[in-house]
C-alpha positions as CSV (number, residue, x, y, z in Angstrom):
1,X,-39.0,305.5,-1.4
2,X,-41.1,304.4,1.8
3,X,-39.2,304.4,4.7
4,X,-40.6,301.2,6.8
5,X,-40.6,302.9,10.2
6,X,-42.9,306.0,8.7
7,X,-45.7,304.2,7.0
8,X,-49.0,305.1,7.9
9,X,-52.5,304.5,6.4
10,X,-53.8,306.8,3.9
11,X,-56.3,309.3,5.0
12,X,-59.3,308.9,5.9
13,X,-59.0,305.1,6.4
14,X,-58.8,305.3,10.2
15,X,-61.8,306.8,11.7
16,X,-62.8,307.2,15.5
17,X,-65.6,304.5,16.5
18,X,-69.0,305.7,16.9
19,X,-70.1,306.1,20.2
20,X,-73.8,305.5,20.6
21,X,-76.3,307.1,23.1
22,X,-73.7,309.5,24.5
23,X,-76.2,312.4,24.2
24,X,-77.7,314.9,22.0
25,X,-74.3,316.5,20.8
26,X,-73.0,312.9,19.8
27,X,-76.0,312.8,16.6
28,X,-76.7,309.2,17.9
29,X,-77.7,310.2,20.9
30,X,-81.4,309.3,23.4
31,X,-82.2,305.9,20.8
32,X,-78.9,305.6,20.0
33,X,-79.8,305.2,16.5
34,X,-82.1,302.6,16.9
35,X,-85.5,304.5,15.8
36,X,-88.6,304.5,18.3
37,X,-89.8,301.4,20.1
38,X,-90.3,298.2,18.2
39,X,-88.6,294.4,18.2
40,X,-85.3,296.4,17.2
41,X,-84.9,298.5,19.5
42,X,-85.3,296.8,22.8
43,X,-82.2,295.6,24.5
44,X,-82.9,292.2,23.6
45,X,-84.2,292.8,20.2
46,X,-82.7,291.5,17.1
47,X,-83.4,287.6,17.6
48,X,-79.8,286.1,16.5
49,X,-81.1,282.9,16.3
50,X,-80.2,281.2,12.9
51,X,-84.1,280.1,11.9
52,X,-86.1,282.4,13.7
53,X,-89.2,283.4,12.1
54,X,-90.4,286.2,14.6
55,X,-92.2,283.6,16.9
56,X,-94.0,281.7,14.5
57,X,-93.3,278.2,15.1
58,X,-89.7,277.2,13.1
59,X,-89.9,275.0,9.5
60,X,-87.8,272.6,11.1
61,X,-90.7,272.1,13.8
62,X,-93.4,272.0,11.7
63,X,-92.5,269.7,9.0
64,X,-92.7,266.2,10.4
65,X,-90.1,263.9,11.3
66,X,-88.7,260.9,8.1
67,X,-86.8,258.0,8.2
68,X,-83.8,256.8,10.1
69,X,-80.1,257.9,10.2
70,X,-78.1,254.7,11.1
71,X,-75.3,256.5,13.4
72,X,-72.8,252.8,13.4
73,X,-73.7,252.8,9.2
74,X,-70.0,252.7,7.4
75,X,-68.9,255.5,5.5
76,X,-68.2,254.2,1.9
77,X,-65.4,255.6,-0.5
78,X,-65.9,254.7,-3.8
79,X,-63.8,254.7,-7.3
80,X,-64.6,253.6,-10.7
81,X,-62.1,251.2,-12.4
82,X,-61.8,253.5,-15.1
83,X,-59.6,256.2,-12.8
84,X,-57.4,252.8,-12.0
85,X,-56.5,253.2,-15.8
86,X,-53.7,256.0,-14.5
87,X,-51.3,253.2,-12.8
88,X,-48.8,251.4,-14.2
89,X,-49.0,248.0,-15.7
90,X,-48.5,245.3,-13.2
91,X,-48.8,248.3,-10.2
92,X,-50.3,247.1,-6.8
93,X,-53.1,249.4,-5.9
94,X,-54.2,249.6,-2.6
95,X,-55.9,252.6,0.1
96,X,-52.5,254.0,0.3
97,X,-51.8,254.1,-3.4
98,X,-55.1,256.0,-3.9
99,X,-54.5,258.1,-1.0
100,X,-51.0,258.9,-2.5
101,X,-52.7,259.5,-6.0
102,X,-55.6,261.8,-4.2
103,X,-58.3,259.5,-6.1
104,X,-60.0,258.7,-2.5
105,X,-59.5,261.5,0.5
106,X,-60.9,262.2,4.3
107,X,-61.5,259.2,6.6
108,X,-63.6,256.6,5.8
109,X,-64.4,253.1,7.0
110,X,-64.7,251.1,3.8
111,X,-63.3,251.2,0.0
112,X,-65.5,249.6,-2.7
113,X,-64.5,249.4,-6.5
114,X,-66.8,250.4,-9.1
115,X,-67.4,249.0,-12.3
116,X,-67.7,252.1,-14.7
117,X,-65.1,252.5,-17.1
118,X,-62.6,250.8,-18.9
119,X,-59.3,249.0,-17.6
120,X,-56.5,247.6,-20.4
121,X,-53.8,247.2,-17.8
122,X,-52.9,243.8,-15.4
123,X,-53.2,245.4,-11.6
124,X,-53.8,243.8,-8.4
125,X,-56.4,245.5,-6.7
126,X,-56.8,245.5,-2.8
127,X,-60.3,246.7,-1.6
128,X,-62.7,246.3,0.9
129,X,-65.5,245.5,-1.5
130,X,-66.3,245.4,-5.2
131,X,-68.9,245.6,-7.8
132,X,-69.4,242.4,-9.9
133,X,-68.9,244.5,-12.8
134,X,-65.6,246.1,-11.3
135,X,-64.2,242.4,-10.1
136,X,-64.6,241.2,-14.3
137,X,-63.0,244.1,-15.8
138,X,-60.0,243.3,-13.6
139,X,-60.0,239.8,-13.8
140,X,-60.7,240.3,-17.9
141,X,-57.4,242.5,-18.3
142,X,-55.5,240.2,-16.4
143,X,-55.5,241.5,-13.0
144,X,-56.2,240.4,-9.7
145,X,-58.9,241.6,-7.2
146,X,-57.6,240.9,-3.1
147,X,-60.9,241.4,-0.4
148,X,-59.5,243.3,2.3
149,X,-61.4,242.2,6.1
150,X,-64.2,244.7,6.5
151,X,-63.0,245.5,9.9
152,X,-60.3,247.4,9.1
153,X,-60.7,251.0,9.4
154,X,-58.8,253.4,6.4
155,X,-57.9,255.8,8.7
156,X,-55.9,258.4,6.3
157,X,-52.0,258.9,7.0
158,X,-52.2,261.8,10.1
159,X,-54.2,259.2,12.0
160,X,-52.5,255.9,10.9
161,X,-50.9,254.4,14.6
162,X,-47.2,254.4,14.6
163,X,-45.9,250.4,14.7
């Protein structure tokens, strides 16, 4: 049996750190290891930078420019009606209820209902937008389909203010 206050790593797991370019008697001494002259053996030598190419000009600078990223765009969560099939009959089903049932996560600014998938069960559905397919298979199985204003944000749960 171990006794807690003698443990110790096994051997040879613990080793001294190499000191470079202490001298000949070290074995990494004069180049420290680093071979003779060259790109990787300068002081400033190997280029950390994440896409350099050694000095030919980057992909990301030669390849030209495309399209536009809309930064104010809305970031859209979507969900077939066919994952709705897992509520109860007659259930309301709104962001939270989703959230609850992990069918939408992360932030996002707008919820729209798609149509793919079957739905046999009455719900009332609150969303920001949906499909015309998605709005008939609700209305069809008796349910009802409530527009929430676009405005407001589905912030998730940590970020939700305090009334």
């Amino acid at each position: 049996m171990d006794i807690l206050s003698k443990l110790q790593p096994p051997a040879g797991a613990v080793t001294k750190e190499t000191r470079v370019g202490r001298g000949p008697g070290s074995g990494l001494g004069k180049t420290a290891g680093r071979g003779q002259k060259g790109q990787k053996a300068r002081s400033t030598g190997n280029i950390g930078k994440k896409h350099f190419q050694g000095g030919q000009t980057p992909i990301q600078r030669r390849l030209p420019k495309r399209g536009f990223r809309n930064p104010l765009a809305d970031v859209v969560a979507s969900i077939n009606v066919g994952l709705l099939e897992s509520f109860e009959d007659g259930a309301h089903v709104d962001i939270a209820a989703l959230r609850q049932r992990r069918l939408v996560q992360g932030r996002f600014d707008v919820l729209k209902i798609l149509g793919d998938g079957e739905l046999t069960k009455k719900l009332t559905v609150s969303s920001h937008r949906f499909s015309k397919s998605a709005l008939e298979k609700i209305e069809k199985a008796g349910g009802k389909a409530v527009v929430l204003p676009s405005h407001a944000v589905a912030a998730s749960p940590a970020e939700a203010p305090s009334a």
